[in-house]
TIRO-750150 format. One record per residue (C-alpha): x, y, z; residue number from 1. Coordinates in Angstrom, 3 decimals, always signed. Each point is the difference from the previous one (the first is absolute). Layout:
// TIRO-750150
+----------+----------+----------+------+
!        x !        y !        z ! resi !
+----------+----------+----------+------+
!        X !        Y !        Z !  NUM !
...
+----------+----------+----------+------+
This chain:
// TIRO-750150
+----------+----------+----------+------+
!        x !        y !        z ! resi !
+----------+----------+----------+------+
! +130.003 !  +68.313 ! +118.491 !    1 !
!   +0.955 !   +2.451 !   +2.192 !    2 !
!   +2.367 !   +3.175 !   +0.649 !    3 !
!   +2.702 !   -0.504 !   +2.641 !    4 !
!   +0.425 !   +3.084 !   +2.377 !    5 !
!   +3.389 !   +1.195 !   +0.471 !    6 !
!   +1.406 !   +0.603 !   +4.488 !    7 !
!   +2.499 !   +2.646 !   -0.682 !    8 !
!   +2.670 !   -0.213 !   +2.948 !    9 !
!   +1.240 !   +2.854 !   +1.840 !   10 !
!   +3.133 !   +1.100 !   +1.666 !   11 !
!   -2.512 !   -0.312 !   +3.331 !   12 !
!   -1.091 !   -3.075 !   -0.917 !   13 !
!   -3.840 !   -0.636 !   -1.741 !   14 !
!   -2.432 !   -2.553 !   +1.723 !   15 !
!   -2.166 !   -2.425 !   -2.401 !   16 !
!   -2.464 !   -2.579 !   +0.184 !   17 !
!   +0.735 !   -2.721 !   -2.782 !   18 !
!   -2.529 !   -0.297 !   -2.569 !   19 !
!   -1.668 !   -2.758 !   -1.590 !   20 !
!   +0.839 !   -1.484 !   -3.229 !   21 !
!   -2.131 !   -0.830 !   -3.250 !   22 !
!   -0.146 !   -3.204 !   -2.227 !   23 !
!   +1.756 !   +3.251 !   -2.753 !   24 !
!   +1.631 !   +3.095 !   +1.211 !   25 !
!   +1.300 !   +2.751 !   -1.559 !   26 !
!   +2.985 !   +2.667 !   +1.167 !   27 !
!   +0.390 !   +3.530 !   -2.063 !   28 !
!   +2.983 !   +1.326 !   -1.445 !   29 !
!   -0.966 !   +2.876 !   +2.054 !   30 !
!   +0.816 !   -1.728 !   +3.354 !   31 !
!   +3.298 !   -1.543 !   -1.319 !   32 !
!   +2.041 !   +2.953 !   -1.480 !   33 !
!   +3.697 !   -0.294 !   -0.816 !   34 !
!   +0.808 !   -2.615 !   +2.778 !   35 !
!   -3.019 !   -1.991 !   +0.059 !   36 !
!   -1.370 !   -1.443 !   +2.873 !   37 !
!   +0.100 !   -2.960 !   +2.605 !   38 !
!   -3.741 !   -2.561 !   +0.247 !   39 !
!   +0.122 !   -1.670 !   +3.088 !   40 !
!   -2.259 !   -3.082 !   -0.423 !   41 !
!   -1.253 !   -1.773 !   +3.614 !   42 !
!   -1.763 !   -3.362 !   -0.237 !   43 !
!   -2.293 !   -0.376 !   +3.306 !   44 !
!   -2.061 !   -2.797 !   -2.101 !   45 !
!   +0.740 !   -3.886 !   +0.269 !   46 !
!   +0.775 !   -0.346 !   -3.428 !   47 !
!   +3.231 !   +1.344 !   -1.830 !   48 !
!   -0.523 !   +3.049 !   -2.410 !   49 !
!   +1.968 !   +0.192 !   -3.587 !   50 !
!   +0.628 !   +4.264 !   -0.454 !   51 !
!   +0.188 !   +0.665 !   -3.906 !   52 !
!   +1.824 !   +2.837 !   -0.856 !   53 !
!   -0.698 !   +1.183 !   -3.966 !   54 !
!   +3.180 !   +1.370 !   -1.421 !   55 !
!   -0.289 !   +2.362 !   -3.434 !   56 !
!   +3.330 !   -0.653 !   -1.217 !   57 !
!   +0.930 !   -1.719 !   -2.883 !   58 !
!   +2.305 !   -2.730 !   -1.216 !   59 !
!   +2.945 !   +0.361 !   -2.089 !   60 !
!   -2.051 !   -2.073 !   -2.599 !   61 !
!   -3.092 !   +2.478 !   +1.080 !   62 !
!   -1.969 !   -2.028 !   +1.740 !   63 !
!   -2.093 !   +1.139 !   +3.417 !   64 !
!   +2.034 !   -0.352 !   +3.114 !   65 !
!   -0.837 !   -2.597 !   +2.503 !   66 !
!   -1.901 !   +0.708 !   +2.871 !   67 !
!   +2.283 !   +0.113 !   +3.058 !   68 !
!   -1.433 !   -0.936 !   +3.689 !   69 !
!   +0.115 !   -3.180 !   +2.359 !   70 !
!   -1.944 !   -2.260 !   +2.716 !   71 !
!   -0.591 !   +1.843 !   +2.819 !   72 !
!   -0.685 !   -3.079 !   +2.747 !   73 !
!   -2.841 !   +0.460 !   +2.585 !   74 !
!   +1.095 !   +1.437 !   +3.103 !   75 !
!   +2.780 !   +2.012 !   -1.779 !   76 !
!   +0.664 !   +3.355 !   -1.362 !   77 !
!   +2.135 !   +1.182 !   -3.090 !   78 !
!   +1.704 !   +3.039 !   -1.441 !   79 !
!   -0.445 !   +0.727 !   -4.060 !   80 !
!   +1.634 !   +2.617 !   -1.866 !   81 !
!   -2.030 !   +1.890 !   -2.326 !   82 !
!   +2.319 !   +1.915 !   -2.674 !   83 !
!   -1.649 !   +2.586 !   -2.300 !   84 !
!   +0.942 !   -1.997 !   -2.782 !   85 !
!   -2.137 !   -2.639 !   +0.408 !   86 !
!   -3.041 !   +2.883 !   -0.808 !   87 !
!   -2.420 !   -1.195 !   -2.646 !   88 !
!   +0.477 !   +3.438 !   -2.444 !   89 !
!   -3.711 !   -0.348 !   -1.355 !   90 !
!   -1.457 !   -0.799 !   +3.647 !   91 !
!   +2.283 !   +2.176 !   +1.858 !   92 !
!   +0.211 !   -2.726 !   +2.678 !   93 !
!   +1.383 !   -2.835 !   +1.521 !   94 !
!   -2.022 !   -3.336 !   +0.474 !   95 !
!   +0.059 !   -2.122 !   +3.096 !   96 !
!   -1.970 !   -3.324 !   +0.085 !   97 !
!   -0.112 !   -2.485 !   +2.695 !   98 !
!   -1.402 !   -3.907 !   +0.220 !   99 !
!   -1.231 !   +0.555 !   +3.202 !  100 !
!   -1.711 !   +3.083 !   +1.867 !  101 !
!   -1.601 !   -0.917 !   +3.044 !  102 !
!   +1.693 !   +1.621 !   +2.887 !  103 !
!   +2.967 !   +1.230 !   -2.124 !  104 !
!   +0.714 !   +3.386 !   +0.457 !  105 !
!   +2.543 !   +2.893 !   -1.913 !  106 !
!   +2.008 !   +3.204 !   +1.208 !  107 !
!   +1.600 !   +1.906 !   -3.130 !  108 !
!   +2.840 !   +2.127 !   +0.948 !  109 !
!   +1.381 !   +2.527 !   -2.747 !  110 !
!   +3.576 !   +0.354 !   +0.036 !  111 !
!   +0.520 !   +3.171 !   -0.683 !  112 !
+----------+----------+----------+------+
């Protein structure tokens, strides 16, 4: 598992290098704050990657809340929003699991 690093964008602008994803990743309720954040998922590989998203909330009947996420096709890119809410309160984080790793690669922009 490992801890996803926040880019912080600028009024100037902010270069990055995307970073590579693990089989388990993590985000901290630090990097979201009130707005949460966006997890920009590109799949260089040849296969397509399914992005789990845990979600804390509960259902009415108090069951856990689904994971949220989709396929993200080789060759493509997609856009996730992260919402605070979805913050494990004993973990303090967000977990973000993926089917397939090889050449897959993450930016994680906080909105606010």
């Amino acid at each position: 598992m490992a801890a996803l690093s926040a880019i912080v964008p600028t009024k100037v602008g902010a270069t990055y290098a995307l970073a590579a994803v693990a089989a388990s990743d993590t985000i901290a309720s630090s990097l979201l704050g009130t707005l949460g954040a966006h997890l920009i998922i590109t799949n260089g590989g040849g296969s397509p990657d399914v992005v789990a998203i845990s979600d804390s909330g509960l259902t009415p009947a108090g069951q856990a809340g689904a994971s949220t996420g989709d396929t993200v096709t080789n060759g493509t890119s997609q856009v996730f929003f992260i919402s605070p809410k979805q913050v494990d309160p004993v973990s303090g984080n967000v977990t973000v699991t993926h089917s397939f790793i090889t050449t897959v690669t993450y930016a994680l922009l906080p909105i606010g």
